[in-house]
C-alpha positions in Angstrom: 0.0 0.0 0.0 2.9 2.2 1.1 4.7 1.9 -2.6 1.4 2.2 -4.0 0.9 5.3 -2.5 4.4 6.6 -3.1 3.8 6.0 -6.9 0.8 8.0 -7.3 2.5 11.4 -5.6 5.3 10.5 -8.2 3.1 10.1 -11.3 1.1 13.1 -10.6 3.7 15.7 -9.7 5.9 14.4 -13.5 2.7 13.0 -15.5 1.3 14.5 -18.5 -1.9 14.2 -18.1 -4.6 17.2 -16.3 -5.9 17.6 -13.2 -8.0 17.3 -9.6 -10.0 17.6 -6.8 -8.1 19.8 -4.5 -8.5 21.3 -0.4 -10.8 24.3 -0.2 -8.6 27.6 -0.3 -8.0 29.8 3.0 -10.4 31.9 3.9 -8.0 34.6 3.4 -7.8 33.8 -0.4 -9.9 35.9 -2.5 -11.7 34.5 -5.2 -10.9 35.8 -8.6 -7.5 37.3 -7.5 -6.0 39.3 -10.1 -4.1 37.4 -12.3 -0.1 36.9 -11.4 2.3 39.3 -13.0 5.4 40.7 -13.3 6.6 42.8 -10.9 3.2 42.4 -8.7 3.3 42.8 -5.0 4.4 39.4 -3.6 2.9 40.5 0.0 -0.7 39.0 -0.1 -1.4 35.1 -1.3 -4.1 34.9 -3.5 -6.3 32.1 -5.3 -6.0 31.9 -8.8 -8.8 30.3 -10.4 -8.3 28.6 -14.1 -10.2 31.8 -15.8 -7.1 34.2 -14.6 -5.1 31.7 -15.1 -6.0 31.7 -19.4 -5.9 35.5 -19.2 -3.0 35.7 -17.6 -1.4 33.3 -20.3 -2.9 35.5 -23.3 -1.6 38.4 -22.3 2.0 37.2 -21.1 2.6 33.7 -23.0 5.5 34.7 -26.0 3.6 31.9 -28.4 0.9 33.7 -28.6 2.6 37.1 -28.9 5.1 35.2 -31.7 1.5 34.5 -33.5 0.2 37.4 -33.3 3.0 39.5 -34.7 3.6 36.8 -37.5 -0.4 37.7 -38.7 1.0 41.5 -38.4 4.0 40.7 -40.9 1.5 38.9 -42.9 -0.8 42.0 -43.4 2.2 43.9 -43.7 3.2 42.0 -47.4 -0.1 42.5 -48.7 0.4 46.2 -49.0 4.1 44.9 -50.3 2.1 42.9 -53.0 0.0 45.5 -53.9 2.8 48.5 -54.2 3.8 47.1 -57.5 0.2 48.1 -59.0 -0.1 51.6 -57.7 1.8 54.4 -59.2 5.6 54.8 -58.9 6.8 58.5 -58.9 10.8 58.9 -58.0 12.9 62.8 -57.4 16.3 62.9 -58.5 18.9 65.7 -57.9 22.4 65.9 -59.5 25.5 68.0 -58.7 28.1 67.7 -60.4 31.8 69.5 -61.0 32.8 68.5 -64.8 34.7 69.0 -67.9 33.0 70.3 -70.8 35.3 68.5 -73.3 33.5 67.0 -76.9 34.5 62.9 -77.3 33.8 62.4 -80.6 32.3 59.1 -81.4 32.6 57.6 -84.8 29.3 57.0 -87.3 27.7 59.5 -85.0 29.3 62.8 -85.8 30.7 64.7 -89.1 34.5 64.2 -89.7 35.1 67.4 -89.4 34.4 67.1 -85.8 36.4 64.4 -85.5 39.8 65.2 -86.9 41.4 67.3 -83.7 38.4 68.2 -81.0 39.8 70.7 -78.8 39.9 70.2 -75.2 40.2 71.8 -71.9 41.7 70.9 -68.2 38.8 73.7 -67.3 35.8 72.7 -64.9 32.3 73.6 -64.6 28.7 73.4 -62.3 26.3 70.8 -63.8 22.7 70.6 -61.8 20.5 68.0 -62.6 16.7 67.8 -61.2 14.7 65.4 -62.5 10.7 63.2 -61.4 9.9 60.0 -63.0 6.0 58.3 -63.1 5.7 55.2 -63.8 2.2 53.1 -63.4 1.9 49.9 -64.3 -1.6 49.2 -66.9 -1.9 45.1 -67.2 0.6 42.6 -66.4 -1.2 39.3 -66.9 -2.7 39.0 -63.6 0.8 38.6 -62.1 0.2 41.8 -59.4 -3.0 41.1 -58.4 -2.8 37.5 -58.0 0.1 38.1 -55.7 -1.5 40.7 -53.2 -4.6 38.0 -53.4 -2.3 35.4 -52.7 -0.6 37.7 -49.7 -4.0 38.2 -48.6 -5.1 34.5 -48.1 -1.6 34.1 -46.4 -2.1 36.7 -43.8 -6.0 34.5 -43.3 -3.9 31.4 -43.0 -1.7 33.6 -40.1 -4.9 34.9 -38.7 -6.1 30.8 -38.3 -2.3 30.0 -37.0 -2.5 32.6 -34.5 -5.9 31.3 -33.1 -3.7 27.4 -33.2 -1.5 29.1 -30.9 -4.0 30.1 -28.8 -5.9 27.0 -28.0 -2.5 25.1 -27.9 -1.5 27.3 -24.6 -5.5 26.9 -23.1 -4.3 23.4 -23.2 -1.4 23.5 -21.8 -2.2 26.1 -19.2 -5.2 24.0 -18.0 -2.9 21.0 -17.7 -0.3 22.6 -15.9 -3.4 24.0 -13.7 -4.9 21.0 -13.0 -1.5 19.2 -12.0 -0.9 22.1 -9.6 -4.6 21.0 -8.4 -4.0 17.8 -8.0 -1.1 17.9 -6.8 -2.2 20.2 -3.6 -5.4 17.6 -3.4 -2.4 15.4 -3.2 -0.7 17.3 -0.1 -4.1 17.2 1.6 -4.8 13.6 1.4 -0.9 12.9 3.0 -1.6 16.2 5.5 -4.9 14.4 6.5 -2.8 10.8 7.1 -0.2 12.6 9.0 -2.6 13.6 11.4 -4.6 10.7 11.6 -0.8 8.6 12.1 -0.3 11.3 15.0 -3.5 10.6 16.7 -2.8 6.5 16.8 0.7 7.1 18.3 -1.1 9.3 20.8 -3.4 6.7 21.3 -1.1 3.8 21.7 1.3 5.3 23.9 -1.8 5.1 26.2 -2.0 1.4 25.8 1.6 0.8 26.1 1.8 2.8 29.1 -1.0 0.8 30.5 0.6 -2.1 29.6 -2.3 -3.1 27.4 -0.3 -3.6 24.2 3.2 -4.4 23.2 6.2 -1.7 22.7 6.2 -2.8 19.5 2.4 -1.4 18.6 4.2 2.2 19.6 7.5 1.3 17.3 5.1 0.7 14.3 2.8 3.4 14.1 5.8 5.4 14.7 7.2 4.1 11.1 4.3 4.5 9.6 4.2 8.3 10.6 7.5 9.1 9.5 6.8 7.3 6.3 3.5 9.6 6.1 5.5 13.1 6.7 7.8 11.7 3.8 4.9 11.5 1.8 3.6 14.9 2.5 7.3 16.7 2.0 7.2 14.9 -1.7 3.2 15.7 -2.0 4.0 19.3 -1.3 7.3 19.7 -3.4 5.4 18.5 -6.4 2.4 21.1 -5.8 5.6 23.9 -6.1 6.8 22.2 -9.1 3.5 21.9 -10.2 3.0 25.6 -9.6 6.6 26.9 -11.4 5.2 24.4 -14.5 1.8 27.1 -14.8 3.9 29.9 -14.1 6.0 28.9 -18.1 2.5 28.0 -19.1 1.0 31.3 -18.6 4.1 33.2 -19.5 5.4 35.4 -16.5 8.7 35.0 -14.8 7.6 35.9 -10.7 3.7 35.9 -9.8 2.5 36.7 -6.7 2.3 33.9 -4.1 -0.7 32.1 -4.7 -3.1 29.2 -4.0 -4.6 27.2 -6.7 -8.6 27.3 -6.6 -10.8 24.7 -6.1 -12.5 24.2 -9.6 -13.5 21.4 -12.4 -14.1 21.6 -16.0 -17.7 21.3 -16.8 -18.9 18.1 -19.1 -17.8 19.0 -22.8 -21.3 19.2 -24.8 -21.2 15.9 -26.7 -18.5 14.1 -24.8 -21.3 11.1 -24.4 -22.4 10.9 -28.0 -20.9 9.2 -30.7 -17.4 10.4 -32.9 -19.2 10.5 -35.5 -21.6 13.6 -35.1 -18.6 15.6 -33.7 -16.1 15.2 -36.4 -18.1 17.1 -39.3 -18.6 20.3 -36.3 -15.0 19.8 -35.5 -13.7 20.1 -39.1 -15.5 23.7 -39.7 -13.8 24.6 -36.0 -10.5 23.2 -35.8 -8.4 26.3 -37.2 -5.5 24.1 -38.4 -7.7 23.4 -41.4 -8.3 26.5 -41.9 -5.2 27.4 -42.1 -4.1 25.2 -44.4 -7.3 26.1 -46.8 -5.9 29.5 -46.8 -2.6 28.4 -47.5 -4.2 26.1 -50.5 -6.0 29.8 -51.7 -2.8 31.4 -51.6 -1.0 29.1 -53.1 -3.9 29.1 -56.3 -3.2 32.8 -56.6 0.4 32.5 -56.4 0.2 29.8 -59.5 -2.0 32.4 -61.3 0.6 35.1 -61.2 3.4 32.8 -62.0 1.1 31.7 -65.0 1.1 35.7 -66.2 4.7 35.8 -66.9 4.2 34.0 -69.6 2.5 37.4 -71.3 3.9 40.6 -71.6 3.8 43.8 -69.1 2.6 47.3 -69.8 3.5 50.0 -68.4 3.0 53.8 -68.8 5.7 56.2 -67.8 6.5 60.0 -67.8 9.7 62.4 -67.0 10.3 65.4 -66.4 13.8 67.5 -65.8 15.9 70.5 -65.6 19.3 70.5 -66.1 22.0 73.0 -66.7 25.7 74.9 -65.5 23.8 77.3 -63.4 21.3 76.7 -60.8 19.5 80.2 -62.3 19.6 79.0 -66.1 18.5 75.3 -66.0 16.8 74.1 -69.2 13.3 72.2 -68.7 12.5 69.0 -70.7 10.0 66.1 -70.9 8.6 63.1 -71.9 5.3 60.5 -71.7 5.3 56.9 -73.4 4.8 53.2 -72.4 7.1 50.4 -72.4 6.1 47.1 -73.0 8.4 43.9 -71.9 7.9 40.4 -72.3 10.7 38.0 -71.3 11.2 35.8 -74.4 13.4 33.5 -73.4 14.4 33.2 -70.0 15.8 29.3 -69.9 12.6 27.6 -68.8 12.5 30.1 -65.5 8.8 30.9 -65.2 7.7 26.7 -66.3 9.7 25.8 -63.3 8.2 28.4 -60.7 4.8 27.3 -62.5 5.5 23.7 -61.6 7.1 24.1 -58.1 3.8 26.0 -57.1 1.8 23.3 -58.2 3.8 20.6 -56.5 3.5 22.7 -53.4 -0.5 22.8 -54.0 -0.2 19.3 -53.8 1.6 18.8 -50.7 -0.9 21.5 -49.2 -3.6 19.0 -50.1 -2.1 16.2 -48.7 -1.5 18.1 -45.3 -5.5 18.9 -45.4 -6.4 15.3 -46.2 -4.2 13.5 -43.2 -5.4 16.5 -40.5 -8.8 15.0 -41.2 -7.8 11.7 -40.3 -6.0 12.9 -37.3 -8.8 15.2 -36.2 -11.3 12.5 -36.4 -8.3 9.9 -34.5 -8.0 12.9 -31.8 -11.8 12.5 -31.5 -12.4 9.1 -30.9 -9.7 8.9 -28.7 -10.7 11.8 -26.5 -14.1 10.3 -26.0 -12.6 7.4 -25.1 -10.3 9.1 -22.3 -13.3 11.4 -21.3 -15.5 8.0 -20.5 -13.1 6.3 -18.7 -11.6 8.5 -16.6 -16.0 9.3 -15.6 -16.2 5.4 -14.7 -13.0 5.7 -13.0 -14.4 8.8 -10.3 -17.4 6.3 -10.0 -15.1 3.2 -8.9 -12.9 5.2 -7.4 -14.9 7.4 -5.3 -16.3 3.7 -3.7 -12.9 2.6 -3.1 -12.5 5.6 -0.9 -15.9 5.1 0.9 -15.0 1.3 1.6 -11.3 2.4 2.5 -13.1 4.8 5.2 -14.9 2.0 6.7 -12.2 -0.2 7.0 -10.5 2.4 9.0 -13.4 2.9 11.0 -13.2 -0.5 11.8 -9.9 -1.4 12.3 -9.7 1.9 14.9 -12.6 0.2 16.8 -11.2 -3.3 16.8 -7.8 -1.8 17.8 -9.9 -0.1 20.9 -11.6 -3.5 21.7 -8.3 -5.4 21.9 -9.2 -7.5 18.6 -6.9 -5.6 16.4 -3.3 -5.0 15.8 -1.3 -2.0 15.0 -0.2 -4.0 11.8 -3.8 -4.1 10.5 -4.3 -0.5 11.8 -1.7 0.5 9.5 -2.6 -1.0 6.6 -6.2 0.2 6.9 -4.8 3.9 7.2 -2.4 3.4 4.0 -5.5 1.9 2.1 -6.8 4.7 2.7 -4.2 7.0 2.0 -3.8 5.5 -1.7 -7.5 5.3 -2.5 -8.0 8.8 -2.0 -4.7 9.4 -3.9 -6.2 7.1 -6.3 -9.7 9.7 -6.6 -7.4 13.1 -7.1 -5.8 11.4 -10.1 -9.0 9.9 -11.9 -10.3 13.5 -11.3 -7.2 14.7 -12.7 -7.1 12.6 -15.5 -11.2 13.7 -16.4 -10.1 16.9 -16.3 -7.4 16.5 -18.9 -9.6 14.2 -21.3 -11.6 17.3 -21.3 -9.6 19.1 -22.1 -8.0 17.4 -24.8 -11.1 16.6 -26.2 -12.6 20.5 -26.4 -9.3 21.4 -28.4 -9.7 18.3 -31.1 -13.4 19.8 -31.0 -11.8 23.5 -31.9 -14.1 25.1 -28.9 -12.3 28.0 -27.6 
């Protein structure tokens, strides 16, 4: 009983798995404490209940704040995209301290010209000032496609961000109901401690009287220094438990504070059937979502790709004034329209075209094998959910039985017809079956859990 015991503190203050049934908080805790963080005054213990404890993690846990500035870049390159289709106007301005000299250049001037041209070592001011326009008119699609195809990405970074989100509600109501369990945990060994204290009391009575054996007194001694060794380990783990929610919400030194007493409600629908819950879960789940933005994107990125095969238009206009003096500059002009069109470009734009389209596939693939793993994350929720609930029922009339016992073997140990042997054992059963109830409370608590994120219910 003793190892069993022993096993369970173990389990529950490393395990994986959420959380339990823990001692009511002081009277001096106040419910609803504000949320620890940084830099809060560490005078007063509070009770933080598992809604602070979520809003405590949004604001403070760095996943959430990578996600959210990763949707940020992502509306950021659509205006990048879409800079290409509006218009383009640049200033110039030119100094310049030059030689005047003529360079002839032959086929391009009389040869006249070009028999001595006379030169100069002499210098002069040259000013420059100079706008261009530019707007591009059609391109084939391949700038609009490509601030549509930013646009779905920064949707699919949206979805991501909300991802993040329900990843760290997981987490932070596991790491919360560990920390629960694991002070239900320090209560159960607390309450054996003092029941172990009140049987030595008692039998150093009956030894004095010299109605039982020294070696009654010896025993229960044992068993209550094994007892405060399981407390000391019962209550490091609730610390350890406690530093784990701290990295789960995100803040570095909270206030002291006392884990509240709380459960998480029955998920709607955790005692139907997989099979109504996995259509619902597939509009939720924002994994898939992302990844159908990511498949838009990736359409309107193949689009554009497609449109360099086609030419570009684009209208442009000039304008200058240029000269030796900054009083005498002469003014001059110009409007037209180029048109380009890469003819040959050694098979460049066919192999962006079919890299895009290979990536379209993967992108479908992904899609296809989250639906399978949604509907997997499902089943096997509702699985966990109903067990652990039959568990709490067989559990809770382990506890009631291992009461009794104790009851009994207390009374028979009164009467003379037990032994501190049996008394021990009865109080160890008891130990582990309440152990036993925090962790199938815990363990309900986490299949909940788990079972509301493969759901996608914030």
């Amino acid at each position: 009983m003793m190892k069993t015991f022993v096993a369970l503190l173990l389990t529950t203050a490393t395990g994986a798995a959420p959380a339990v049934a823990a001692p009511p908080a002081s009277e001096s805790s106040a419910e609803n404490a504000p949320a620890p963080v940084d830099g809060s005054d560490k005078s007063e213990i509070t009770t933080l209940t598992l809604a602070r404890a979520l809003e405590t993690a949004a604001a403070h846990q760095p996943s959430i704040q990578q996600a959210r500035a990763s949707t940020e870049a992502a509306a950021a390159r659509i205006d990048q995209a879409a800079a290409a289709g509006l218009p383009q106007l640049t200033g110039t301005g030119t100094y310049q301290r030059t030689t005047g000299n003529f360079s002839p250049r032959p086929g391009a001037t009389s040869a006249a010209v070009q028999i001595s041209p006379p030169w100069t070592t002499g210098t002069y001011n040259y000013f420059n000032f100079g706008a261009t326009a530019s707007q591009l008119i059609y391109d084939f699609g391949q700038t609009p496609e490509r601030r549509r195809a930013a646009a779905s990405t920064r949707d699919a970074a949206a979805a991501a961000e909300r991802t993040a989100a329900f990843t760290v509600k997981l987490q932070v109501q596991q790491a919360f109901f560990r920390a629960r369990a694991q002070r239900a945990l320090a209560a159960v060994a607390s309450a054996a401690v003092d029941n172990q204290g009140r049987h030595v009391d008692q039998i150093k009575g009956f030894v004095a009287a010299g109605l039982r054996p020294e070696i009654d007194l010896a025993s229960v001694r044992t068993d209550l220094a094994n007892a405060r060794v399981q407390l000391i380990t019962a209550q490091n783990g609730y610390g350890q438990a406690k530093a784990e929610l701290n990295r789960a919400m995100g803040v570095f030194s909270p206030r002291p504070y006392e884990i509240a007493d709380e459960e998480l409600p029955p998920v709607e629908g955790e005692d139907s059937t997989a099979d109504g819950l996995v259509q619902d879960a597939l509009r939720r789940r924002p994994e898939l979502t992302t990844l159908q933005y990511q498949q838009t994107a990736q359409q309107h990125l193949l689009r554009g790709l497609k449109g360099g095969y086609g030419p570009a238009l684009t209208a442009n206009a000039a304008a200058t004034e240029a000269g030796t003096e900054m009083d005498h500059l002469v003014p001059n002009w110009l409007v037209g329209a180029t048109l380009s069109w890469p003819l040959l470009q050694g098979g460049l734009t066919r192999g962006q075209v079919r890299e895009a389209e290979a990536n379209l596939r993967v992108l479908e693939a992904q899609t296809t094998a989250l639906r399978l793993q949604v509907q997997l994350e499902i089943e096997e929720a509702l699985l966990a959910v109903r067990a652990s609930k039959a568990s709490v029922q067989a559990v809770a009339e382990a506890v009631t039985s291992a009461q009794e016992q104790l009851r009994l073997a207390e009374g028979r140990y009164r009467t003379g017809l037990g032994n501190a042997l049996e008394l021990g054992d009865s109080q160890q059963a008891l130990s582990a079956a309440s152990a036993q109830s925090v962790q199938a409370q815990f363990n309900l608590a986490g299949a909940r859990a788990q079972l509301s994120l493969a759901l996608g219910r914030p």
